[in-house]
C-alpha positions, 0 to 999 in steps of 0.5 A: 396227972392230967391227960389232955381231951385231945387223948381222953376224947378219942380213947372214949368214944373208940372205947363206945364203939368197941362196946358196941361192936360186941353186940354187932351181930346181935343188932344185926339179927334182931333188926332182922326178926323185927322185920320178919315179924311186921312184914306178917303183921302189916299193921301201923303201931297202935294209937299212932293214927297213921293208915297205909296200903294193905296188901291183898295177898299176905297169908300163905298156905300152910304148906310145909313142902312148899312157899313157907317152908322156903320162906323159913328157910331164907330167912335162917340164912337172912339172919346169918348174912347169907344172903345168896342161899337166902335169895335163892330160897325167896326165889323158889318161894316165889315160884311156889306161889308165895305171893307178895311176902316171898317177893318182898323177901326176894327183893331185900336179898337182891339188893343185899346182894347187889342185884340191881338188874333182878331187884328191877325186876322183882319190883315190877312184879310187886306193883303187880301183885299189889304192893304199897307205893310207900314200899316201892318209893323205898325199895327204888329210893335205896337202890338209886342210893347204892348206885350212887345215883343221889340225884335220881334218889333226891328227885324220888323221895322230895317227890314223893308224899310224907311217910316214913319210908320217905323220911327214912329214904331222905334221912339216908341221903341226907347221912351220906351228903354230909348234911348231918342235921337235916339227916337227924331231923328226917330221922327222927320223923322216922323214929316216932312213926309207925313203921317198926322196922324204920323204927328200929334203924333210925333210932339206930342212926340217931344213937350214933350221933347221940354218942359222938355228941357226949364226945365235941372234940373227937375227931371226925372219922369217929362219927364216920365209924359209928355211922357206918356201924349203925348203917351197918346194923340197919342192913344197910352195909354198901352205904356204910362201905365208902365212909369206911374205906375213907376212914382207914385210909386217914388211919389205918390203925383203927381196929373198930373201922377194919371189924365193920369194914370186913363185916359189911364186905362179907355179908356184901360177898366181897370175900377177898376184901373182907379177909383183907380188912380182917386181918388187918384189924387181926394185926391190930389186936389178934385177941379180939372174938369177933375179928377171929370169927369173922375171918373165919367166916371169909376164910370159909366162903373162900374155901380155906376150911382149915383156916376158917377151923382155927379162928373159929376155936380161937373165937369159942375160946374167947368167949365170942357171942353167940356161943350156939353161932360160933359151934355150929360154924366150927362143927360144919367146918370140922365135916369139910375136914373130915373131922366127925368127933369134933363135930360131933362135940359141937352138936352135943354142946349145942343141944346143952345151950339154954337156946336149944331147939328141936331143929338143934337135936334134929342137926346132933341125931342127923350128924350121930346117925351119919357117924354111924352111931345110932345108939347115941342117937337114940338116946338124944332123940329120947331126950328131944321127946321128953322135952317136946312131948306134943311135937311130932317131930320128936316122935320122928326122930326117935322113929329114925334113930330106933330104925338106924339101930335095927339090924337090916334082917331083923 
């Protein structure tokens, strides 16, 4: 029997974007350590002939008490889409002297988080400090876009010299006044470029178009979907934000759109409307992981632990991606609750998962010592030192465990 395009197209291209919604957070977190890392390198991709500003004051002290401590520690909570902790570990960063790396930081945690009056200001100390004009015209270029100030963003960029932060400034603007061709075209300067992180994101933007292409006949809120979600995957969530609300206004039965809509008003600390969005794609398909988990994440910022505890098992029992992201949410969930055991089998579990880390066991030993259960400790602290043997901080641990199990008089 045949089935007409005007039902196969649209099937189709939701269909990519349910695919692509699996690997969201993925997406997310690698764009993310992408960033971190060519922040550290500073340096044009090799052979591309292309020069910026260098800034002067990039290297930090090894000081594990100090600026990088708090730098490492925001950019956990970066890539997990907190970015209120994450800002406040910049911000203290910067008063430990961290320089122009914690204010760059400080400044996307501040936009993230609709900051606009502290972004303002932290852009001034990085002209201070340094850094590149590029950079700024970026930085000014977005916020003026958030704003929906288009005209202030159009009068920066088309004034500004070629570079990528430039095409990938007028590539948004472009994207968001609906002219779709010359947004591609800035795009795609910004694609074969040499800054890496605007590299990644436009050829995040680009693949959306390329898969609304394999599908003419679509209808026009699946490009505005997969937009949104390649917005959304490039950090850039409160431009993402209209298209979708306009989106499931024209259908409000479009489970994918509700995914990304609650996603970008969690990680934009809209909590009351992510947990409406998500349970409205909850309504539409209650089976799907990453609607469970990200609900579990609104009901948690709300306060709702009980709520937050469920879904979070619900997403773990359908095989949400990652496996180690969802466990340790369950298991600081089941502590509000006072539920230790089930906590403490997320630890156990965490330390099993290929990707463990030392950081894994310190989080198990902690929870086990808390518990008042040394002896079990001591046993993970062993198995984090026979895996790490030339790190000191298993030593550590097996040293705290060892004093936890010694009686007080000994």
């Amino acid at each position: 029997m045949h089935v007409p395009a005007r039902i196969t197209l649209p099937i189709a291209a939701a269909l990519l974007l349910a695919g692509g919604i699996l690997t969201f957070l993925f997406l997310q977190l690698e764009g993310t350590r992408a960033m971190l890392m060519a922040e550290l390198l500073e340096e044009p991709a090799a052979g591309s002939g292309a020069r910026h500003e260098t800034p002067t004051t990039t290297l930090l002290p090894l000081d594990e008490e100090g600026a990088l401590l708090h730098l490492r520690r925001g950019d956990v909570h970066a890539l997990r889409g907190d970015w209120k902790k994450a800002e406040q570990e910049y911000a203290e960063a910067v008063e430990k002297d961290g320089g122009l790396p914690a204010l760059r930081k400080l400044v996307q945690a501040q936009i993230q988080r609709r900051d606009i009056r502290g972004a303002r200001t932290t852009l001034e100390q990085l002209q201070r400090v340094g850094a590149s004009a590029d950079d700024l015209l970026l930085w000014e270029s977005t916020i003026a876009l958030r704003t929906g100030e288009l005209t202030k963003a159009q009068g920066l960029l088309e004034g500004a010299t070629a570079s990528p932060q430039q095409q990938y400034g007028l590539g948004l603007l472009f994207l968001m006044t609906g002219k779709h061709e010359e947004a591609r075209a800035a795009l795609r300067e910004t694609a074969g470029g040499w800054e890496p992180v605007l590299r990644a994101h436009a050829r995040e933007i680009l693949n959306a178009y390329e898969e609304y292409a394999l599908f003419p006949e679509s209808p026009e809120i699946h490009l505005q979907t997969l937009l949104s979600r390649a917005l959304a995957e490039a950090g850039e969530c409160e431009l993402a934000l209209p298209m979708l609300s306009r989106v499931t206004r024209q259908q409000d039965d479009y489970r994918d759109a509700w995914i990304v809509r609650g996603f970008c008003e969690l990680t934009t600390e809209r909590t009351e409307e992510a947990l409406a969005s998500l349970e409205q794609a909850y309504r539409i398909d209650p089976q799907k992981p990453e609607t469970q988990y990200f609900l579990a994440r609104a009901y948690g910022d709300r306060g709702d632990h009980a709520n937050a505890l469920t879904f979070l098992q619900y997403a773990l029992r359908n095989a949400f991606q990652p496996e180690a992201e969802v466990r340790q949410l369950l298991a600081a969930e089941a502590l509000q609750l006072g539920q230790s055991a089930l906590a403490l089998e997320q630890f156990d579990t965490l330390t099993k998962l290929p990707g463990a880390t030392i950081e894994t066991f310190d989080q198990c030993i902690q929870a086990l010592l808390a518990a008042n259960r040394p002896q079990e400790a001591i046993v993970k602290a062993e198995e984090a030192r026979s895996r790490w043997p030339l790190d000191p901080r298993a030593q550590m641990l097996l040293q705290q465990a060892q004093a936890a199990a010694t009686p007080a008089d000994a």
